[in-house]
N, C-alpha and C positions, 0 to 999 in steps of 0.2 A: 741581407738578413733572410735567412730559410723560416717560411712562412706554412701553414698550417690550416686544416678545416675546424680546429678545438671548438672555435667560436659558433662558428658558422651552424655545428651541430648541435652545441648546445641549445642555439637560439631554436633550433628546429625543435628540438626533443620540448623546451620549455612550451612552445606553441602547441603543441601535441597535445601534451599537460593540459593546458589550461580548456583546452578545444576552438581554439581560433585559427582561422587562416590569416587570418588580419587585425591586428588592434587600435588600427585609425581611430578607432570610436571607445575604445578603453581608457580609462584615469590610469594615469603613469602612478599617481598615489594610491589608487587599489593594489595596482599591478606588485608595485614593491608592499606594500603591507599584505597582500597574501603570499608571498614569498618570506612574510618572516624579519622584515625590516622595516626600520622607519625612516619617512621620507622628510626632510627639513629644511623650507624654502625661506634664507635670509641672505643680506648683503655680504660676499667673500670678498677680499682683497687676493688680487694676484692667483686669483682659481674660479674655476666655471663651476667645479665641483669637487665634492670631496667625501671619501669612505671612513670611516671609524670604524674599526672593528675590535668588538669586545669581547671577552667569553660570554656573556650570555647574550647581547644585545648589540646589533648593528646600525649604524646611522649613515644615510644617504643625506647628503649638505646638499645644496646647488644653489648658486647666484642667484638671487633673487631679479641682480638689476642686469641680468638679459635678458634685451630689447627684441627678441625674437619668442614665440612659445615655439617653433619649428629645433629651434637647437638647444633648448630647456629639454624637450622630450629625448633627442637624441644623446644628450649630455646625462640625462638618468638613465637610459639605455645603456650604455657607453659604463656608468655606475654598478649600472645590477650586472655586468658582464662580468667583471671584478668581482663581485660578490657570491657569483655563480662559480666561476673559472678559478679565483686564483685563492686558495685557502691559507697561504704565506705570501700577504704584499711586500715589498720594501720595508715596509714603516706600515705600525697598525694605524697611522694617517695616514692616509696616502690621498695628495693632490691630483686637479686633472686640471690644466690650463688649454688654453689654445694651441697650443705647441703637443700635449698629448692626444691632443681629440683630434687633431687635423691628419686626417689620409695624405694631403698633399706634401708631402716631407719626401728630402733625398734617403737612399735604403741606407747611406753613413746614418744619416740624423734619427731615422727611425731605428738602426742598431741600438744607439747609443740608450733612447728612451725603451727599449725591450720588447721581445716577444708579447710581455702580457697590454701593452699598449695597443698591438695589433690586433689583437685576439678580442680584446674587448669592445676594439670598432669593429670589426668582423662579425663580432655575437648583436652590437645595434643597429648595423647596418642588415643583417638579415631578419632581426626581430621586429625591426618597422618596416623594412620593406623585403617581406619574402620572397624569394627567386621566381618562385609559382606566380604569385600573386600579381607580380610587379612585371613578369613576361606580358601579361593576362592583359597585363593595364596599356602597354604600351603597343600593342599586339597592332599591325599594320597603319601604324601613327608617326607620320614623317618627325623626325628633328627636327627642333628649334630652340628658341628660348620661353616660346609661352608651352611648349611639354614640358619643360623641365619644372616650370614653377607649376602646371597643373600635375604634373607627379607628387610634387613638393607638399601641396596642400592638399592633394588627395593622402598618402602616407603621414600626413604632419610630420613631415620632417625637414633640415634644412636642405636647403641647395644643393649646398657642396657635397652632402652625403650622396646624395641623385646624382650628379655627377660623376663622381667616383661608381656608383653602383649600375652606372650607363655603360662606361667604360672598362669595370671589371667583368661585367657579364657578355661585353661583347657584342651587343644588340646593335650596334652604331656605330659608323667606322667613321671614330673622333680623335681628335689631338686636343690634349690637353696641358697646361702649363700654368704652374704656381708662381708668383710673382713677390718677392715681399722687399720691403725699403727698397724698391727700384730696382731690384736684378732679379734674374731667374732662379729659382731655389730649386727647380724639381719641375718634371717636363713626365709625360705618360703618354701612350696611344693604345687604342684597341688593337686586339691581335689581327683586325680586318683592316686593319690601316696599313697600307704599305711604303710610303713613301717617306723618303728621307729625311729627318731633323738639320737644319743646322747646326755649328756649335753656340751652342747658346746657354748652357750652364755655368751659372755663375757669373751671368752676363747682363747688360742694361737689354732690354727686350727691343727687338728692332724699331726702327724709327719711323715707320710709317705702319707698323702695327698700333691697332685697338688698343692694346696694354698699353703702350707708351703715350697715347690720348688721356687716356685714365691716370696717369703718374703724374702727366703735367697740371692735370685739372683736381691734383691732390685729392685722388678716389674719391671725388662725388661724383655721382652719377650721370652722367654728360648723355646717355641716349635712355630712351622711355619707349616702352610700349613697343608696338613693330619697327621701331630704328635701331632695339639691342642687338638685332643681326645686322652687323657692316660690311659691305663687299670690300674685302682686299686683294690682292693678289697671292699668288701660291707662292711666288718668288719670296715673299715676305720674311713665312718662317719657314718654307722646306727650298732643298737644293733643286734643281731641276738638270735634268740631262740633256747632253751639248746638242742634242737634236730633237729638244723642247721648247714649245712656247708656253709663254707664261698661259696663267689661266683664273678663273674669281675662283675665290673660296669665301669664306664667311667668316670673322669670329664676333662673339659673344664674349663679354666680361664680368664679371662678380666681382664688384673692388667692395672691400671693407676698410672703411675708410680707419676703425678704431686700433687697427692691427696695420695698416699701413700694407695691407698683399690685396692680393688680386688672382681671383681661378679667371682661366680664359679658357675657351673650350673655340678650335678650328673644326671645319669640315668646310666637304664639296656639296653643292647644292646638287 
């Protein structure tokens, strides 16, 4: 799927607008009522969120019962992208489940659900955590697992969206890979990462990987605190050359248990 800055500038120009560098500290329900819509937090079946668009008046829906406020914000973000970017949706409703809002999709799966899918995580992934901002923050601060959650909570945002915006900006030479019902759906690396993948799409995740710890223990969360990072070998998930020795790497996992995947993010210490 040939991808786009639509988003990316919008989110910029909107920040312009309003005069912030950052809206960590803004109501997402100011944000969309001084934009001209209304925001409406109750129970969805089968959608995280959802856009109405009327001729005179727009409504922003969102799940009331997600158990995170990090991907409530993201998921109205993600809403007003839609509301900004696309003045002809599919359907004057138009749903957003886990399956739209997720970065981690193969580029088949994210064809299929379209350009404005991308666009619209594109405009909230730069609107909570702007490129400026989010260099600024992470500016000579080694990788791990406890940055990512202190990014997370500093931008209020989720996880996964840090992740994805670690890795698309390049800051960090990581491997990443999506995991869902127990096989690989979708695998990423920075453009500073150089080393070989496996074949492993479409595949059970290796057996002495993090990820396959996490599948067996039916994605609850099996390491806490300083134990998220687990030494495994490089051998694990990338190839190594016939005059290599193995060597540690580290991963990190994000299982959710209610979706049944898992983000895993590798690196070399």
């Amino acid at each position: 799927m040939k991808t786009n800055k639509r988003g990316t500038l919008k989110a910029r120009e909107l920040l312009e607008e309003i005069g912030c560098d950052d809206i960590s500290d803004l109501s997402m329900d100011m944000l969309v009522s001084g934009l001209g819509a209304t925001l409406i937090m109750e129970p969805l079946k089968n959608s995280d969120g959802k856009i109405i668009k009327g001729n005179s008046k727009t409504l922003i829906k969102i799940n009331s019962e997600i158990p995170y406020e990090e991907k409530i914000r993201f998921t109205i973000a993600h809403e007003v992208g839609h509301f900004l970017l696309h003045d002809k949706l599919d359907l004057e409703v138009h749903n957003d489940n886990n399956n739209t809002l997720n970065w981690f999709k193969s580029t088949e799966q994210q064809a299929k659900k379209g350009i404005q899918e991308w666009e619209a995580n594109d405009f909230a992934s730069e609107l909570l955590m702007p490129e400026k901002m989010f260099r600024k923050f992470v500016e000579n601060k080694k990788f791990s697992p406890y940055l990512v959650k202190e990014i997370a909570s500093h931008f209020k945002t989720s996880l996964t969206s840090v992740v994805y915006r670690l890795v698309s900006l390049n800051i960090y030479p990581l491997f990443i890979v999506s995991t869902h019902n127990g096989k690989v759906s979708y695998w990423n690396k920075s453009e500073n990462f150089w080393i070989k993948v496996k074949d492993i799409t479409k595949l059970v995740p290796p057996k002495d990987s993090v990820t396959q710890e996490y599948i067996e223990a039916d994605y609850d969360f099996i390491y806490k605190e300083t134990e998220k990072a687990q030494l495994i070998s490089k051998s694990v998930w990338f190839e190594l050359k016939s005059f290599e020795e193995d060597s540690n790497f580290y991963e990190y996992c994000i299982p959710t248990k209610q979706y049944k995947s898992i983000i895993s993010i590798v690196w070399e210490d």
